[in-house]
C-alpha positions as CSV (number, residue, x, y, z in Angstrom):
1,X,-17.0,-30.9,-28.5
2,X,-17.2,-32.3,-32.0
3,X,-14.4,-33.2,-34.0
4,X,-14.6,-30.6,-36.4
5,X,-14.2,-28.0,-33.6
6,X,-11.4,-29.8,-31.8
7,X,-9.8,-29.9,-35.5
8,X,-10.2,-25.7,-35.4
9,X,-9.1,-25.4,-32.3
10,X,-5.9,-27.4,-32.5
11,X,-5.2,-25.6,-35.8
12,X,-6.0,-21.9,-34.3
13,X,-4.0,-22.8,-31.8
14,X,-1.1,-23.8,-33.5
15,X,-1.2,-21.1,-35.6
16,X,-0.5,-18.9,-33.1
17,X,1.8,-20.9,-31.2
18,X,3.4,-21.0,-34.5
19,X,3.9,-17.4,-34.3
20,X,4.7,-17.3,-30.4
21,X,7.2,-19.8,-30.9
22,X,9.4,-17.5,-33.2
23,X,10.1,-15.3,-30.5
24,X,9.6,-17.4,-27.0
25,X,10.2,-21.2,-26.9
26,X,8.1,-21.6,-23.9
27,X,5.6,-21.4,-26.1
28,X,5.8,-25.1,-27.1
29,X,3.0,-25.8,-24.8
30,X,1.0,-25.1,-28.3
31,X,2.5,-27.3,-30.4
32,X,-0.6,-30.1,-32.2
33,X,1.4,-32.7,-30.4
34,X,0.6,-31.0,-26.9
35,X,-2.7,-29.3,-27.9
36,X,-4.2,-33.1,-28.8
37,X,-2.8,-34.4,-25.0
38,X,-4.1,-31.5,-23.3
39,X,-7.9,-32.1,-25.0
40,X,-7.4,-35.6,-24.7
41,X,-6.5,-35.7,-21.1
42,X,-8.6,-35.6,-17.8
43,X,-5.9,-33.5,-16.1
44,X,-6.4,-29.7,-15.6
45,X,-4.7,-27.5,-17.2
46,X,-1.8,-25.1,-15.4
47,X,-1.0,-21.8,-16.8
48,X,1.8,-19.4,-15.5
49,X,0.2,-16.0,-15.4
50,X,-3.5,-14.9,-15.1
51,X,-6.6,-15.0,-12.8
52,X,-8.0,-18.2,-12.9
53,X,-10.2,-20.7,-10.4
54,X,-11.1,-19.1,-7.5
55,X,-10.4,-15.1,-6.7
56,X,-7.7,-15.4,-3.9
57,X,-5.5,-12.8,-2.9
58,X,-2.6,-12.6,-5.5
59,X,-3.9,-15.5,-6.9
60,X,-2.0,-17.8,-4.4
61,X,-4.0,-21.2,-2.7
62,X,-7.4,-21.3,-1.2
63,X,-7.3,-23.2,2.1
64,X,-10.0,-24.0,3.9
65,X,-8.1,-23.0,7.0
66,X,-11.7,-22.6,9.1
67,X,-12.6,-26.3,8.5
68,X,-12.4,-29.2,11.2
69,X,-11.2,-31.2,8.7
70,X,-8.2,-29.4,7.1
71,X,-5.0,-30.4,8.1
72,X,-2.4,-28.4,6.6
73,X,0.2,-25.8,7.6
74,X,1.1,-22.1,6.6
75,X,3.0,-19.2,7.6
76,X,1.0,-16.1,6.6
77,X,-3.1,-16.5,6.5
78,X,-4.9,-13.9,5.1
79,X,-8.4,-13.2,6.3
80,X,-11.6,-11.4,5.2
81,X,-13.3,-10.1,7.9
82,X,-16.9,-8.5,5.9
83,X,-18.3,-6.7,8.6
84,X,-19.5,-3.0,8.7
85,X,-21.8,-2.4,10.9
86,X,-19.5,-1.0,13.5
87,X,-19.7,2.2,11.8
88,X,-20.9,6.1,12.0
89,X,-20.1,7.0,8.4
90,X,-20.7,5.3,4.7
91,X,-21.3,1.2,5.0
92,X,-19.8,-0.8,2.3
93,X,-16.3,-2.1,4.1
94,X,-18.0,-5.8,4.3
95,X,-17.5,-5.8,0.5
96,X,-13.6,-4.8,0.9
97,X,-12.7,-8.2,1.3
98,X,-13.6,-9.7,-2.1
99,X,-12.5,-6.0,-3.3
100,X,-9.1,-6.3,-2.3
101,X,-8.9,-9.2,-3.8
102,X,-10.2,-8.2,-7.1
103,X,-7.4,-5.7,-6.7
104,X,-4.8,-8.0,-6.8
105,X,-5.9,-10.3,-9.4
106,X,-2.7,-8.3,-11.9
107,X,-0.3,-9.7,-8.9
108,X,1.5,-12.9,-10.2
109,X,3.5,-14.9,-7.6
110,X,5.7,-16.1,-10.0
111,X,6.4,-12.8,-11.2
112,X,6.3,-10.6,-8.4
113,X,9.8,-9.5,-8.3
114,X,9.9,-6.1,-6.3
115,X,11.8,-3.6,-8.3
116,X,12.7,-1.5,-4.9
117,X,13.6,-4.4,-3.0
118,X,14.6,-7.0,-5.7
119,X,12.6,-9.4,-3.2
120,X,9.6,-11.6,-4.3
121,X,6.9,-11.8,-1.2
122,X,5.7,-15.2,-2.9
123,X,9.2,-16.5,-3.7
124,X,10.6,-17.1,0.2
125,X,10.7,-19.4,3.0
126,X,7.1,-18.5,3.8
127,X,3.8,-20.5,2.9
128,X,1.0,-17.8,2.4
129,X,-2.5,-18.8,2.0
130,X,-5.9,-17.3,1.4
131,X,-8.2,-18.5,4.4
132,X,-10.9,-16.7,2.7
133,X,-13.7,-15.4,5.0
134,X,-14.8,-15.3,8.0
135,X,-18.5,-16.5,9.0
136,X,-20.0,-13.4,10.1
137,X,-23.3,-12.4,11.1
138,X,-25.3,-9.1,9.7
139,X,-27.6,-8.9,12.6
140,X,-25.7,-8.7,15.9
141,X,-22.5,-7.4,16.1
142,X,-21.8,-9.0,19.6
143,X,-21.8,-12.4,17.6
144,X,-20.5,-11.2,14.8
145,X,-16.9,-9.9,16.9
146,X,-17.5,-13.0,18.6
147,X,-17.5,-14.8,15.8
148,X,-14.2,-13.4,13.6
149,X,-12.4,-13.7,17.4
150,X,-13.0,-17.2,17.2
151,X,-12.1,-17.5,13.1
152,X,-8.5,-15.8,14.5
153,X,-7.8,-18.2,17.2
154,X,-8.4,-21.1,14.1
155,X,-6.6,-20.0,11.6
156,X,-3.8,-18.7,14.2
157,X,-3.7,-21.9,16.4
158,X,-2.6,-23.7,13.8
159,X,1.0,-24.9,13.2
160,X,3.2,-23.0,11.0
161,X,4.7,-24.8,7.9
162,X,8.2,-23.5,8.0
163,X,8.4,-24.7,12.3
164,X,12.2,-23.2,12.1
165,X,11.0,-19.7,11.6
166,X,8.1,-19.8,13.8
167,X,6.0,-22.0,15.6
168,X,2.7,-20.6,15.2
169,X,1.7,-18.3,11.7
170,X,0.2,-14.8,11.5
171,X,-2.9,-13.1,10.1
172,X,-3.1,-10.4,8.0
173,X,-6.9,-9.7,7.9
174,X,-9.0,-7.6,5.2
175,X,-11.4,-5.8,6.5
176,X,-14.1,-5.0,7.3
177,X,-14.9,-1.5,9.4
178,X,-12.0,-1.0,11.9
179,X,-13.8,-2.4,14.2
180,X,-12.6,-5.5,13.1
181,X,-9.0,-5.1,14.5
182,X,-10.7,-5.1,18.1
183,X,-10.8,-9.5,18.1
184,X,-7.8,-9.5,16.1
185,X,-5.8,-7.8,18.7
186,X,-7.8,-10.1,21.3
187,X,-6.8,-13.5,19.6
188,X,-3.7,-12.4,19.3
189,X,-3.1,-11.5,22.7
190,X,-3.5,-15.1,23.3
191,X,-0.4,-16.0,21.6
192,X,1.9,-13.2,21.8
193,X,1.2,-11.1,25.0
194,X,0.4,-7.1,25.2
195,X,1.5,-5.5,21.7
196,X,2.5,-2.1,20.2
197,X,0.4,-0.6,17.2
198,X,1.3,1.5,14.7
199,X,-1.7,2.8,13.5
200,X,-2.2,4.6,10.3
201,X,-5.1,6.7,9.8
202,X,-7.0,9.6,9.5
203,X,-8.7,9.3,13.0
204,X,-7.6,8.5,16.6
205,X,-9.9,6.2,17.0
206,X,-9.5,5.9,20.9
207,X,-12.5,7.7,21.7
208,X,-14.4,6.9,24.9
209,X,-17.5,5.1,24.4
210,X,-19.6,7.0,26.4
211,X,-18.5,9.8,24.2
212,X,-18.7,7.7,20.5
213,X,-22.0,5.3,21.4
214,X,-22.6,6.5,24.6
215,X,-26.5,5.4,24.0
216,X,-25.3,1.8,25.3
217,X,-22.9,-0.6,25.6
218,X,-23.6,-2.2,22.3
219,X,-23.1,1.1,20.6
220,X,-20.5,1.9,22.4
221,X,-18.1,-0.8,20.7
222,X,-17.7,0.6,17.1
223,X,-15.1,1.7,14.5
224,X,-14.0,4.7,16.3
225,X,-13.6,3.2,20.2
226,X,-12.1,-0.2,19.8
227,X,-8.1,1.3,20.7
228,X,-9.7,2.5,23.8
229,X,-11.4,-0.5,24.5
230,X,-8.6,-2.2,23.5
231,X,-6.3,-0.5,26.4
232,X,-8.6,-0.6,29.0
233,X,-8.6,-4.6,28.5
234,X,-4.7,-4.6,28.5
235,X,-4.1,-6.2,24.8
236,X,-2.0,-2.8,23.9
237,X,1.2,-1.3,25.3
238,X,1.7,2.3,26.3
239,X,4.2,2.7,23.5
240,X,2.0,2.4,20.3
241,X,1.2,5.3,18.0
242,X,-0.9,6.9,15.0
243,X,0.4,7.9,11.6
244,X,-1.6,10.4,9.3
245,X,-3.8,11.7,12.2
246,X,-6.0,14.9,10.7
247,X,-9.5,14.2,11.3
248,X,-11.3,16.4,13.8
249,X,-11.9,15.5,17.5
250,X,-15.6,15.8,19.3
251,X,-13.9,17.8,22.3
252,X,-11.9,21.0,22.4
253,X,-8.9,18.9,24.8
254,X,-10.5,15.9,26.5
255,X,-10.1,13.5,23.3
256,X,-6.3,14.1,23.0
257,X,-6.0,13.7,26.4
258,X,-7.7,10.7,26.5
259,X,-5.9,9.3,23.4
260,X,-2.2,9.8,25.3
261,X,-3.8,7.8,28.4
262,X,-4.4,5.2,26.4
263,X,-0.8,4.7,25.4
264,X,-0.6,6.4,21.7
265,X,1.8,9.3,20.4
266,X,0.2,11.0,17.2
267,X,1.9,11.6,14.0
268,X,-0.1,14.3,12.1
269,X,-0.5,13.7,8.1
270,X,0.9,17.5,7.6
271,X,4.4,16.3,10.1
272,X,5.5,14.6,7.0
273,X,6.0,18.4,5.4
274,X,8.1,19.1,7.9
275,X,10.2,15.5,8.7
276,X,9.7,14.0,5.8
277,X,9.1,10.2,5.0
278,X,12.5,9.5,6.8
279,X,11.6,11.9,9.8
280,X,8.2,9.9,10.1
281,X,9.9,6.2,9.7
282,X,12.4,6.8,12.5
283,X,9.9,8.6,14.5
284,X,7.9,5.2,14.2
285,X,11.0,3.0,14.9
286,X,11.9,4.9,18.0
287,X,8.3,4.7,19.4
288,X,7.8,1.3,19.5
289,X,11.1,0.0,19.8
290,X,11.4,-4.0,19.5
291,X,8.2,-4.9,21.0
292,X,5.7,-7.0,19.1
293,X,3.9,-4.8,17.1
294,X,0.5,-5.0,15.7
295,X,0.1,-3.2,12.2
296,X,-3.2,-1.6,11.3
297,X,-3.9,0.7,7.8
298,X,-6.9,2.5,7.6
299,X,-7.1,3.0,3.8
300,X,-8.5,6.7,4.9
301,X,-4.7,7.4,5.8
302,X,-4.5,8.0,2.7
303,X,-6.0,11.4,0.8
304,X,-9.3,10.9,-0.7
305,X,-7.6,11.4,-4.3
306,X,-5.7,8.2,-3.9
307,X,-8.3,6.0,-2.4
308,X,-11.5,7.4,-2.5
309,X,-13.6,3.9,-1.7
310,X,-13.9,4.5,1.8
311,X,-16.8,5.5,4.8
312,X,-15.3,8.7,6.4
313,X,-12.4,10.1,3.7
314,X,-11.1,13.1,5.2
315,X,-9.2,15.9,2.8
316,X,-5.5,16.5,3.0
317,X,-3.5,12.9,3.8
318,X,-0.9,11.0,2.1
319,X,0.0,9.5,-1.1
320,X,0.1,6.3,-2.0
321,X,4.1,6.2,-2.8
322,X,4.0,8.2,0.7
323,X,2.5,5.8,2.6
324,X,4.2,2.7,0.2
325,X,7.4,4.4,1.2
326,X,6.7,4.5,5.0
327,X,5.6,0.8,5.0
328,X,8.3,-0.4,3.6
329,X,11.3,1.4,5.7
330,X,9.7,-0.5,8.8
331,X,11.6,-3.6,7.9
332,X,13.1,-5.1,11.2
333,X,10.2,-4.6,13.3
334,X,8.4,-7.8,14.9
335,X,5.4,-7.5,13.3
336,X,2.9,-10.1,15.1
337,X,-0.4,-9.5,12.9
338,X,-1.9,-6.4,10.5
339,X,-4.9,-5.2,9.0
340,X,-6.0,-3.3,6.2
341,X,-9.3,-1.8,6.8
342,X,-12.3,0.8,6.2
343,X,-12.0,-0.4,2.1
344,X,-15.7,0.0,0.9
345,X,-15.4,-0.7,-3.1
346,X,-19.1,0.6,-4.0
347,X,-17.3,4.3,-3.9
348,X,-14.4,3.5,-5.6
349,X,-13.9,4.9,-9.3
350,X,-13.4,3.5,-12.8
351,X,-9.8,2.6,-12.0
352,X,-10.0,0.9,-8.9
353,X,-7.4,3.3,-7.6
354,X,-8.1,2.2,-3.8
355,X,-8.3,-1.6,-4.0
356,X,-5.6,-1.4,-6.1
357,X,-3.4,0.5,-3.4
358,X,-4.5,-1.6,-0.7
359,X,-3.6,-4.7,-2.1
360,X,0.0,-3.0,-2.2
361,X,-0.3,-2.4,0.8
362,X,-0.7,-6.2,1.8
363,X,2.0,-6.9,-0.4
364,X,4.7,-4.2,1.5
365,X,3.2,-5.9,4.9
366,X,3.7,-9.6,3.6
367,X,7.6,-8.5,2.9
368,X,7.9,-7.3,6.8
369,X,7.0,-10.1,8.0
370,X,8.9,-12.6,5.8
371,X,11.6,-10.5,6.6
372,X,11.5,-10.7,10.3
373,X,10.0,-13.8,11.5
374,X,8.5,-13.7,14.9
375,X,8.7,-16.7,17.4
């Protein structure tokens, strides 16, 4: 920069510190004084609110947790998982990742005080990072699940920062097609043993794969099988259960059937007329008891007027508050690891209504955990 511009600079910038000043002293950070350090030094320059450097979740640090060469410990890792080709509606959920992200880029830590709660996720004995993404293939699913199992057992292997709390940090990952929560739920059997989910969504998703991808066994591992698969490899109790369930089945009995076998209770999206959001959180509580649960969110859970950005929306769920409101009430539970899923931003509208909810819905997950650490 020339002179002359630095000159304008420093005296627009004044100015309106000048004005700024009046009314907030912490805007002294414009005074000439600082403005002629700041352009004279080599050192970059922190602000306290905005989106700036990379696009992280909430705008907390980047680590490059997937690197041989980093060294450094955390609590809570969050994860981009961009893989869709697991499923049999509208593609798109590889791209929820960086979506959900954009959706949070309003979300200040410093100024994240809950007004329900009067807790700030980013204010607590917890280091949270943004691992970024995993390496994933396009072209062979086999190696792509392969693949984000592996990214899970790294960024989950490590040691936790805050060793008092917990030896070992969780995930929460962003999805990604539900597929995704099938190595999740694998890597973290590793560390914490068989698990309970609580699963919201639309669909059951425990369908037998010779009845969803029945035309082989690469098919047969998909979006809509993976809690079936899941049980029949033993990663899942027989205590885990669905929330917002309304999507049809293939089969007039044999799909319900097989969904109870493999360990879930249902919770319809139309129960909460009748119980309520209390009815629904205690139903939840009692299922699953104090096991280690595993916490997945289909964003389709949610009625297609609230978050319309997904592959198979399905008429008639919950609100956002509704589903905020559930989320919230589980406090207590041993969460272990959680998802959000099935977010494909290309149909999303003007106002981002659905990566804005679901990077709430991080947000209410991130205080579960911080509230209930898990050994």
């Amino acid at each position: 920069m020339t002179s002359a511009v630095l000159r304008t600079l420093g005296l627009g910038l004044v100015a309106w510190g000048s004005a700024a000043q009046r009314s907030d002293p912490r805007h002294n950070v414009w005074s000439h004084a600082n403005i002629q350090r700041i352009l004279a030094s080599n050192e970059a320059v922190q602000f306290e609110n905005g989106p700036v450097g990379l696009t992280t979740f909430a705008n907390i640090p980047y680590a490059n947790c997937l690197s041989e060469e980093f060294d450094g410990n955390y609590d809570i890792a969050i994860l981009g998982a961009p893989f869709d080709t697991g499923v049999t509606g509208r593609p798109g959920a590889r791209f929820g990742p960086r979506g959900i992200r954009a959706g949070s880029w309003r979300i200040t830590p410093g100024e994240a005080w809950s007004v329900y709660t009067g807790r700030n996720v980013f204010q607590s004995w917890a280091k949270i990072v943004d691992c970024g993404d995993a390496h994933l293939t396009w072209l062979d699913n086999t190696v792509a699940l392969a693949q984000l199992e592996k990214a899970h057992k790294v960024v989950g292997g490590r040691d936790a920062a805050s060793t008092t709390k917990s030896s070992k940090p969780r995930i929460i990952t962003l999805g990604g097609d539900h597929t995704t929560t099938l190595p999740a739920l694998r890597a973290a059997y590793q560390r914490w043993g068989p698990m309970t989910v609580i699963h919201f969504d639309a669909h059951i998703d425990t369908w037998d794969p010779d009845v969803l991808g029945g035309e082989s066994h690469y098919a047969g591992i998909n979006h809509g099988t993976f809690l079936h698969i899941a049980h029949e490899e033993g990663l899942i109790t027989n205590h885990s259960i669905h929330a917002g369930i309304r999507a049809p089945v293939s089969r007039p009995t044999e799909d319900m059937d097989n969904d109870k076998r493999c360990g879930f209770a249902s919770i319809t999206a139309r129960d909460l007329d009748i119980l309520g959001t209390r009815g629904i959180i205690q139903a939840l509580k009692d299922r699953v008891g104090d096991a280690k649960v595993y916490l997945s969110v289909d964003i389709d859970v949610l009625d297609p007027a609230y978050a319309p950005a997904t592959g198979t929306a399905e008429p008639g769920g919950w609100t956002t508050r509704e589903l905020l409101t559930i989320l919230d009430a589980l406090a207590g539970l041993n969460i272990v690891g959680a998802d959000i899923v099935e977010v494909a931003p290309v149909y999303d509208n003007a106002g981002e209504t659905t990566v804005l909810v679901a990077s709430e819905v991080v947000q209410s997950i991130l205080d579960l955990m911080i509230q209930m650490p898990v050994e």
